[in-house]
C-alpha positions in Angstrom: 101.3 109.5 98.7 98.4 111.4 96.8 99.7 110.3 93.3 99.1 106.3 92.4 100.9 104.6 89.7 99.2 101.6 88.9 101.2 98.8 87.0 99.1 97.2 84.3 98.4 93.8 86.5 96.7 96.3 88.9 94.1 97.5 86.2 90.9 95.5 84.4 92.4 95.5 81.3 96.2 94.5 82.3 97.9 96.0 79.2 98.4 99.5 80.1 99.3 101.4 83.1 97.1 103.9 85.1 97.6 107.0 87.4 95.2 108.2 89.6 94.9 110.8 92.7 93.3 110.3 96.0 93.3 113.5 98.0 91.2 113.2 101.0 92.0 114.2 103.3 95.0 116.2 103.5 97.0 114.5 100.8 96.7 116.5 97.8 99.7 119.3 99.0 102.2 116.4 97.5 100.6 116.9 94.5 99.6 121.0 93.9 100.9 123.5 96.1 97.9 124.2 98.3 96.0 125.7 101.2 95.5 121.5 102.1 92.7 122.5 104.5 88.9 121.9 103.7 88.3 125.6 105.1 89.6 127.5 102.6 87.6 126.7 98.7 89.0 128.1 95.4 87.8 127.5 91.3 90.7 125.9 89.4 91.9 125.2 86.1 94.3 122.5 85.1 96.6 121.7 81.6 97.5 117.6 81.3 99.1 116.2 78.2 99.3 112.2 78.2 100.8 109.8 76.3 99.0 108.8 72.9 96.5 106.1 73.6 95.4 107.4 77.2 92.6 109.9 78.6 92.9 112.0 81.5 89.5 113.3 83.3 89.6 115.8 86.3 86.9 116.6 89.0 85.8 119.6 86.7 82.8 121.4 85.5 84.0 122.2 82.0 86.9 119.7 80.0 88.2 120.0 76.1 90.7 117.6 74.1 93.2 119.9 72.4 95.7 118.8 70.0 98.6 116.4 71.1 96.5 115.1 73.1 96.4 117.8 75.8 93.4 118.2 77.9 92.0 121.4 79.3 89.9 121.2 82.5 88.4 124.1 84.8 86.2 123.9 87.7 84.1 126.9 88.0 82.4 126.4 91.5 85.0 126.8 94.5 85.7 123.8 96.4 88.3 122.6 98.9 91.5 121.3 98.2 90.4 117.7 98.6 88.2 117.0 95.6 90.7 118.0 93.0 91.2 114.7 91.4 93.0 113.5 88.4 93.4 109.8 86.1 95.0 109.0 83.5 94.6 106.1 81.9 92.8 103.7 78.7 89.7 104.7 79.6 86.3 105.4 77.6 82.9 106.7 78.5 79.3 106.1 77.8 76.2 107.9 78.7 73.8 106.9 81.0 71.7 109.7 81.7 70.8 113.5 80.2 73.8 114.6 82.7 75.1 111.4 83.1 77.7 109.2 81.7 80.0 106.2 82.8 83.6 106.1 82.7 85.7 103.2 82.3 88.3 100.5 80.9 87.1 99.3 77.5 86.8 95.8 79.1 84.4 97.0 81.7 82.8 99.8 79.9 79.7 97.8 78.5 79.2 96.1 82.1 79.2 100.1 83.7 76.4 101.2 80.7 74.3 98.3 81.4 74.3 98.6 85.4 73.8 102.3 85.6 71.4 103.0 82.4 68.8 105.7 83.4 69.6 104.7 87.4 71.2 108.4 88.2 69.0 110.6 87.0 66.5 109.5 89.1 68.5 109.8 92.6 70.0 113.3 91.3 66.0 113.8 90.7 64.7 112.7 94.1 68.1 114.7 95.7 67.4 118.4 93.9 63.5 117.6 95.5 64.9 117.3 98.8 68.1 119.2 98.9 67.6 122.0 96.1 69.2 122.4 93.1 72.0 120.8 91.8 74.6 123.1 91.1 77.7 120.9 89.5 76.5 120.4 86.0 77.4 117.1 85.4 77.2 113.6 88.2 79.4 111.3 86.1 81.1 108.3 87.3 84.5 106.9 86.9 84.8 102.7 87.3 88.4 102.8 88.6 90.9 99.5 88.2 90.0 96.6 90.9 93.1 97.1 92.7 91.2 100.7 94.2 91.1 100.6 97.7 87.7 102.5 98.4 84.4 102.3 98.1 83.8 105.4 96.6 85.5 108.8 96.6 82.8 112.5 95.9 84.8 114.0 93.5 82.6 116.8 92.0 81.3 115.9 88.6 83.3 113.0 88.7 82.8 110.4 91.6 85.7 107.3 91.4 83.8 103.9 92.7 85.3 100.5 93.2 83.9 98.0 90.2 82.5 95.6 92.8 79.5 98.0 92.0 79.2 95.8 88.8 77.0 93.1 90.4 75.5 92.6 86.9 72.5 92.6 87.9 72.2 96.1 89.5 71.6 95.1 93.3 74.4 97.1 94.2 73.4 100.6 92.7 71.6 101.7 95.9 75.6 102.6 96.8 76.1 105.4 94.4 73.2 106.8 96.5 75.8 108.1 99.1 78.5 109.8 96.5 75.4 111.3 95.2 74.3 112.6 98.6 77.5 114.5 99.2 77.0 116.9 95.9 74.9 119.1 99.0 76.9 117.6 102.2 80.2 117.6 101.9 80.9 119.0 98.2 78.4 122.1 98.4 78.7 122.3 102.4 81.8 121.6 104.0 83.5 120.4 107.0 86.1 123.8 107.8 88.4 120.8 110.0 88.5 117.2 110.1 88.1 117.3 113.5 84.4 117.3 112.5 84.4 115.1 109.9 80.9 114.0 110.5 79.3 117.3 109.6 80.2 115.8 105.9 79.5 112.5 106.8 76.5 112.5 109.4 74.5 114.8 106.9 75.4 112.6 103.8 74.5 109.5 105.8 71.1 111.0 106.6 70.4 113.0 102.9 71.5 108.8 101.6 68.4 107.3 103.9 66.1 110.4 103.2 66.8 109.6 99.4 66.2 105.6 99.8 63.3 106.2 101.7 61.6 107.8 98.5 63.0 105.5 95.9 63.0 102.3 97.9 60.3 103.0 101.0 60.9 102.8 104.7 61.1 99.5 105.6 64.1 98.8 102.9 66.2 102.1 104.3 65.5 101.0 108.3 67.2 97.7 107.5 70.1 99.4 105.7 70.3 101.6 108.6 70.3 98.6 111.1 73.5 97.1 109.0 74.9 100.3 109.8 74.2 100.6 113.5 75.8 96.7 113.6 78.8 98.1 112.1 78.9 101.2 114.7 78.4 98.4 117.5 81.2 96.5 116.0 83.5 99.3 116.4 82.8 100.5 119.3 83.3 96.9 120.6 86.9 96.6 119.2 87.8 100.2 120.2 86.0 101.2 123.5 83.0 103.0 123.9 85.5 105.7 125.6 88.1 106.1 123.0 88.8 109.5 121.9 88.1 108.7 118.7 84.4 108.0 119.6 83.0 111.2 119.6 81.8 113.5 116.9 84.4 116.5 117.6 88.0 114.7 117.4 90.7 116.7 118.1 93.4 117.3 116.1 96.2 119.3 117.5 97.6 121.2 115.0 101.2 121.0 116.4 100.8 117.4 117.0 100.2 117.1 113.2 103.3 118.9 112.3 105.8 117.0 114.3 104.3 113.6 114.9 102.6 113.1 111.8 98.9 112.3 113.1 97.1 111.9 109.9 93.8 113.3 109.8 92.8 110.1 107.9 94.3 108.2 111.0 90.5 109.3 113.1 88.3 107.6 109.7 85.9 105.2 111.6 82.5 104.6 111.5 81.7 107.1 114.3 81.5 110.3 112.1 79.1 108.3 109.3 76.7 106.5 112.2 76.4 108.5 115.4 76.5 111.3 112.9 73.4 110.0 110.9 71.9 108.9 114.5 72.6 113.5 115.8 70.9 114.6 112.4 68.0 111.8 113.0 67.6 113.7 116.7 67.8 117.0 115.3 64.8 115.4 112.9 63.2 114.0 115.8 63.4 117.0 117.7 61.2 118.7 114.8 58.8 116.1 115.0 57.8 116.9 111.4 59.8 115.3 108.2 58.3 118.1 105.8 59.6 120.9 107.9 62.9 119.2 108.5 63.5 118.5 104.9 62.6 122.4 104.2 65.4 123.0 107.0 67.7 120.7 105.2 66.9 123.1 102.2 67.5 126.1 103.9 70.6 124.8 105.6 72.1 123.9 102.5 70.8 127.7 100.7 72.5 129.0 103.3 75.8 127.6 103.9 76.0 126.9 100.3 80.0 127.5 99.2 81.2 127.4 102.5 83.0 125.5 105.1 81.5 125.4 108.3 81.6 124.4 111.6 79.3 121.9 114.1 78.4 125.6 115.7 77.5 127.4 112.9 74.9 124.1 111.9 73.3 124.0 115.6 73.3 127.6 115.3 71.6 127.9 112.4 69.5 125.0 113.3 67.8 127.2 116.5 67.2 130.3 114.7 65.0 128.7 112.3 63.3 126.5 115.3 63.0 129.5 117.3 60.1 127.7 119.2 63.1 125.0 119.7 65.7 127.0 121.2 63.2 129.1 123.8 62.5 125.5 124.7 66.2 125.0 125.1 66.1 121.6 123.3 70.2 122.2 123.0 70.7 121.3 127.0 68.2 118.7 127.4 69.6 116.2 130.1 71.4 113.5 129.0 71.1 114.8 125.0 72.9 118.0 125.2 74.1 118.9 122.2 77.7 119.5 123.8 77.8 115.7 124.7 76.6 114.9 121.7 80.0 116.7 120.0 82.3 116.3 123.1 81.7 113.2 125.0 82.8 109.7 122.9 80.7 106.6 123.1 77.3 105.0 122.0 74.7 107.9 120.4 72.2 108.9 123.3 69.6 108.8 120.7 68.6 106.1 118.2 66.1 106.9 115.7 63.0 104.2 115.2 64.1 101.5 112.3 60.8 99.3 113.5 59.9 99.5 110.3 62.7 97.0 109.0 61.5 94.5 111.3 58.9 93.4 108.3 62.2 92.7 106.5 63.9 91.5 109.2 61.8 88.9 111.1 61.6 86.5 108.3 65.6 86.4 108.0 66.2 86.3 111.5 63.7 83.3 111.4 65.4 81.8 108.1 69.0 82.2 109.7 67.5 80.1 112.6 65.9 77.2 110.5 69.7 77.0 109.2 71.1 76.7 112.5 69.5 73.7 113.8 71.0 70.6 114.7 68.1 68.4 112.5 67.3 70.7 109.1 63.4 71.6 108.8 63.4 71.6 105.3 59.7 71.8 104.8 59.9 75.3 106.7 62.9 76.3 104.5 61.7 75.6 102.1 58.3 77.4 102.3 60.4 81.0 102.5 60.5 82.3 99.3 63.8 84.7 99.4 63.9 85.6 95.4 61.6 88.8 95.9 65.1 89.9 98.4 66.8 92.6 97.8 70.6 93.0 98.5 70.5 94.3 102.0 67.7 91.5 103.4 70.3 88.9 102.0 73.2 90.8 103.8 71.0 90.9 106.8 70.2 86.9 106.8 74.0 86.0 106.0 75.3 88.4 109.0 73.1 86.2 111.1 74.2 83.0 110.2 77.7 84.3 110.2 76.9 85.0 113.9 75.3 81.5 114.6 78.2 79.8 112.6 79.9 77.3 112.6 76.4 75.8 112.0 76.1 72.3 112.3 77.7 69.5 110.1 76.6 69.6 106.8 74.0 72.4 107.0 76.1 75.2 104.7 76.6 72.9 102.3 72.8 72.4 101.9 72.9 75.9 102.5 74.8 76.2 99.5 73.4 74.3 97.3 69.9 75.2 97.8 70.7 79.3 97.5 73.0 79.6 94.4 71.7 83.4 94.3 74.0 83.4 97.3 76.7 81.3 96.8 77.2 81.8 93.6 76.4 85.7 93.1 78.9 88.9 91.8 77.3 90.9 94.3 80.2 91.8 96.4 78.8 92.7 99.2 76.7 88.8 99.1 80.1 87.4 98.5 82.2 89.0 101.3 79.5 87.5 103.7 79.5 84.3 102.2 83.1 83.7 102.1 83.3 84.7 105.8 80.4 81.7 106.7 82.7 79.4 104.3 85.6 80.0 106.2 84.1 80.3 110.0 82.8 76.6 108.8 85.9 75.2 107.2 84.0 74.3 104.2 87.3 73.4 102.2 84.8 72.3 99.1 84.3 76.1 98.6 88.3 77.7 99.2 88.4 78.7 95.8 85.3 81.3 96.0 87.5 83.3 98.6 90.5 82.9 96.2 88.2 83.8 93.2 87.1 86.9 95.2 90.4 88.2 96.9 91.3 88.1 93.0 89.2 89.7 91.8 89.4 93.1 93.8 91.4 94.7 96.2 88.9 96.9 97.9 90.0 97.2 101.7 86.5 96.6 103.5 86.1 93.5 101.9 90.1 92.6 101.8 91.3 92.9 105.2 88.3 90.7 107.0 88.7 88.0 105.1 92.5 88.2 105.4 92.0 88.4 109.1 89.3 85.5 109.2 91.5 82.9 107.2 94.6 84.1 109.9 92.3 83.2 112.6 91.5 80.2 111.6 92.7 76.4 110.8 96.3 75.3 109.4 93.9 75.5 106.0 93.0 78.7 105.8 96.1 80.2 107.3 98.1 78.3 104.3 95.1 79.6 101.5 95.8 83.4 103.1 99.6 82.9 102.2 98.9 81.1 98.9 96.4 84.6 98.0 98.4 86.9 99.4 101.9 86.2 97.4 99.4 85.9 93.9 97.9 89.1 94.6 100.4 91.3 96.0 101.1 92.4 93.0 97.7 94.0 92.1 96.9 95.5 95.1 97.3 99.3 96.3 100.4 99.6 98.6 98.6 100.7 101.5 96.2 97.3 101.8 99.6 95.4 101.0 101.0 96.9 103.9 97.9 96.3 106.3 97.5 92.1 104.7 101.3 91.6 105.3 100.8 93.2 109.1 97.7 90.6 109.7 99.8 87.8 108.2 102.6 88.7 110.6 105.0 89.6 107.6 105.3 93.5 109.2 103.7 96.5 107.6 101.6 98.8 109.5 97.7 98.6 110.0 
C-alpha cells in the first residue's frame, strides 16, 4: 500500500509512468523492513538504479548520480520511519532559492520556477528566527503528478505537494508555509505514537500562524485561522462532539491494531491540527507574552531536538521553564486542565482571539450579503473594491455565499460575470468553492468548470466534496458525477477511487 505505481494518464506529462512512496503513517514496513514506529529514529542510506530516461530523488541530506544511472542517497540526521520517501520518475529540477530548488515534470517545471522563485527562502528565514536553526540542509520541493491525493507530505529535504499549488499567480504559496513548519515540529521533534498525533500537528499548526503573522501580519493569519476553526466546527458536527476520535490523546490499542487492522491513519481528522493549534495558543496565552513564548518554542525545540516525545514530556518541560506557572498550578485550572484538554473529546475549552480578522472579515460578510438579496444593490456592490484580496478573504466571502446559497434567481450568474478573478481563477482552493456555489445553485451554464476541475486533479479535499455535492443534488448533477467519474477513474489514486465509487453508491469503502 506504501509503494504507488502511477500509469502514465495519472501523471502531467502522460507519456511515462511514475512511482512514488507515501509512508505516513505506518505504511512504509511494506516497503523496508522497519521499526514502523515514529519512536524509534535512525540515519539511512539507500542504492536505486532506474530505467534510462527517469530520476529518482529520496528524502536525503546528501544524493549523487553514479553511472548506469544508479543514484546514491544518505540521510545523515536520524528520523523516523515515516519520512523515508522515494520517486521515480521524468522529472527535472530548477532552483529557486540558495537552498532551494523545485522539482518536477518537464511540462510543469517552468510553472513550479516561476511560482516559488525566491518565496522559500524567506519562510525558512522567518522560521530559523523563530524556531532556531535549520538543521536539514536543503528545503526542496517535489511537484508530484495531479492524480496525488494530498495536500502535502514533510519529507525532510524533500517535501511532495499536490500541483494545485500552481495557481499561477502565487496566491497559493502561503501553503508550503506548513510543510515548512514541520522541519522543527514533527521532522526535528516527533510524535513517539500516533495516538498523539497533534503534538506534530498542533505545534506545526501554530509555528504556520506564528510564521504568517510576520510575513503576512495579524489580521491576514486570524482569518486563516477562522477557516480553520469552520472546518473543526464542521467535523465535529458530522462526527459528535463526543466521539472518541475528538480528543487530542486517541487511543490506539496495540492489540487491536494487530488483529483488527485499526489503521493509525484511520483517527486523521481535523482535531489533532485545530484543537491542537487552539492547546499551544493557551499554553501561549497562559504566558501572556509572545517574546517569551517564542523563546520557549526555541528552547523546546533545542531541547527535544532528535527525539520523539510524548504530550507529558512537552507539558513537562513546559512548567519547568514557567516555574512561576506551575507554582501557580496553571496545569489543573478548572474547566482547562490540561488532562481534559488530552483526555476528554469535544470543542477546545479555549479559543485564542482572531478579532483581528474581523477587518478582513466584515467587508465579505457584508459583500456575501449584498449577493444574497432578493433585489441586487448593485451600486453597493459595486463600490467594494475586492482586487486588493488575497486568497483566504476570497475563500472567506465564497464559504459565505455557499452558506446563504442557493441565492436568488439569477444573482450567481451576475455573480459570475461581474468577478471573473473568481469564476474564472486556477487557484484551487477559489475553484473548489466556486464549483460547490455552481452546483448548490444548479447553474447548468457553468457544469463544465466542475468537469474542467475534477480533471484536472485528483487531490481528495477537493475531490470527495464535490463528488458528494453533485450526488446530493438534481437528476443533473447526479448524471455529470457519473459522466466525471468513469473519465477520470483512470487518473486517480486508488484510494480516492475507492472512496468516489462508495459516494456514488458503486461500493468501495470511505
Amino acid at each position: 500500500p506504501q509503494v504507488c505505481w502511477l500509469s502514465p494518464e495519472q501523471t502531467a506529462g502522460k507519456q511515462k509512468p511514475y512511482m512514488y512512496t507515501q509512508g505516513q503513517a505506518v505504511l512504509n514496513r511494506s516497503f523496508f523492513p522497519c521499526f514502523d514506529t515514529p519512536s524509534v529514529k535512525f540515519t539511512y542510506s539507500a542504492t536505486v538504479k532506474v530505467p534510462e530516461g527517469f530520476t529518482a530523488v529520496m528524502s536525503a541530506t546528501t544524493w549523487e548520480k553514479q553511472k548506469d544511472n544508479t543514484f546514491v542517497f544518505k540521510m545523515s540526521q536520524p528520523i523516523p520511519s515515516y519520512l523515508i520517501a522515494l520517486v521515480v520518475g521524468d522529472i527535472v529540477s530548477a532552483d529557486v532559492g540558495p537552498r532551494s530548488r523545485v522539482w518536477a515534470e518537464p511540462c510543469l517545471i517552468e510553472a513550479a520556477k516561476k511560482e516559488y522563485d525566491g518565496v522559500i527562502e524567506e519562510f525558512l528565514v522567518v522560521g530559523e528566527k523563530l524556531f532556531g536553526p535549520y538543521v536539514w540542509g536543503r528545503y526542496d520541493i517535489l511537484f508530484m503528478p495531479p492524480s496525488f491525493p494530498f495536500g502535502g507530505m514533510e519529507n525532510p529535504c524533500l517535501t511532495f505537494v499536490t500541483p494545485c499549488l500552481l495557481a499561477g499567480d502565487r496566491s497559493l504559496v502561503d501553503v508550503i508555509i506548513h510543510e515548512i513548519s514541520h522541519s522543527w515540529f514533527g521532522n526535528l521533534v516527533t510524535n513517539a505514537t500516533w495516538g498523539e498525533f497533534w503534538l506534530n500537528e498542533g505545534f506545526t499548526m501554530y509555528a504556520q500562524r506564528r510564521i504568517s503573522t510576520e510575513v503576512y501580519g495579524l489580521p491576514y493569519t486570524c482569518l486563516e485561522a477562522a477557516t480553520g476553526r469552520a472546518l473543526l466546527r464542521q467535523h465535529m458536527d458530522a462526527t459528535g462532539e463526543d466521539h472518541p476520535l475528538n480528543k487530542l490523546r486517541v487511543v490506539i490499542e496495540p492489540g487491536f491494531c494487530l488483529f483488527l487492522g485499526i489503521n493509525p491513519d484511520d483517527t486523521y481528522n481535523e482535531t489533532p491540527y485545530e484543537k491542537g493549534y487552539c492547546f499551544v495558543s493557551y499554553l501561549a496565552h497562559l504566558v501572556g507574552d509572545q517574546s517569551k513564548f517564542d523563546a520557549f518554542l526555541q528552547a523546546y525545540v533545542n531541547r527535544f531536538k532528535f527525539q520523539s516525545i510524548t504530550a507529558d514530556d512537552t507539558l513537562g518541560f513546559f512548567l519547568e521553564y514557567f516555574p512561576e506557572l506551575k507554582e501557580k498550578g496553571v496545569d489543573s485550572i478548572p474547566g482547562f486542565e490540561f488532562d481534559r484538554w488530552l483526555n476528554t473529546p469535544g470543542w477546545p475549552p479555549y479559543l485564542p482571539d482572531l478579532s483581528p480578522g474581523q477587518q478582513l472579515m466584515r467587508p465579505a460578510d457584508e459583500l456575501a450579503e449584498l449577493w444574497a438579496a432578493d433585489g441586487l444593490n448593485m451600486e453597493a456592490i459595486e463600490a467594494v473594491d475586492i482586487t486588493g484580496w488575497r486568497t483566504y478573504q476570497l475563500v472567506y466571502f465564497l464559504d459565505q455565499v455557499l452558506q446563504k446559497s442557493p441565492l436568488p434567481e439569477g444573482n450567481v450568474k451576475r455573480l459570475s460575470k461581474m468577478y471573473p478573478k473568481i469564476s474564472k481563477a486556477q487557484n484551487a482552493e477559489l475553484r473548489l468553492r466556486w464549483c460547490q456555489i455552481v452546483l448548490k445553485n444548479n447553474l447548468e451554464a457553468e457544469y463544465s468548470k466542475v468537469k474542467d476541475f475534477l480533471h484536472s486533479q485528483g487531490k481528495q479535499k477537493y475531490t470527495l466534496p464535490l463528488y458528494r455535492a453533485m450526488w446530493g443534488g438534481s437528476e443533473a448533477t447526479r448524471a455529470l458525477a457519473m459522466e466525471t467519474f468513469s473519465a477520470t477513474a483512470p487518473q486517480l489514486h486508488v484510494n480516492v477511487q475507492n472512496y468516489v465509487k462508495k459516494i456514488l453508491g458503486l461500493g468501495g469503502a470511505e
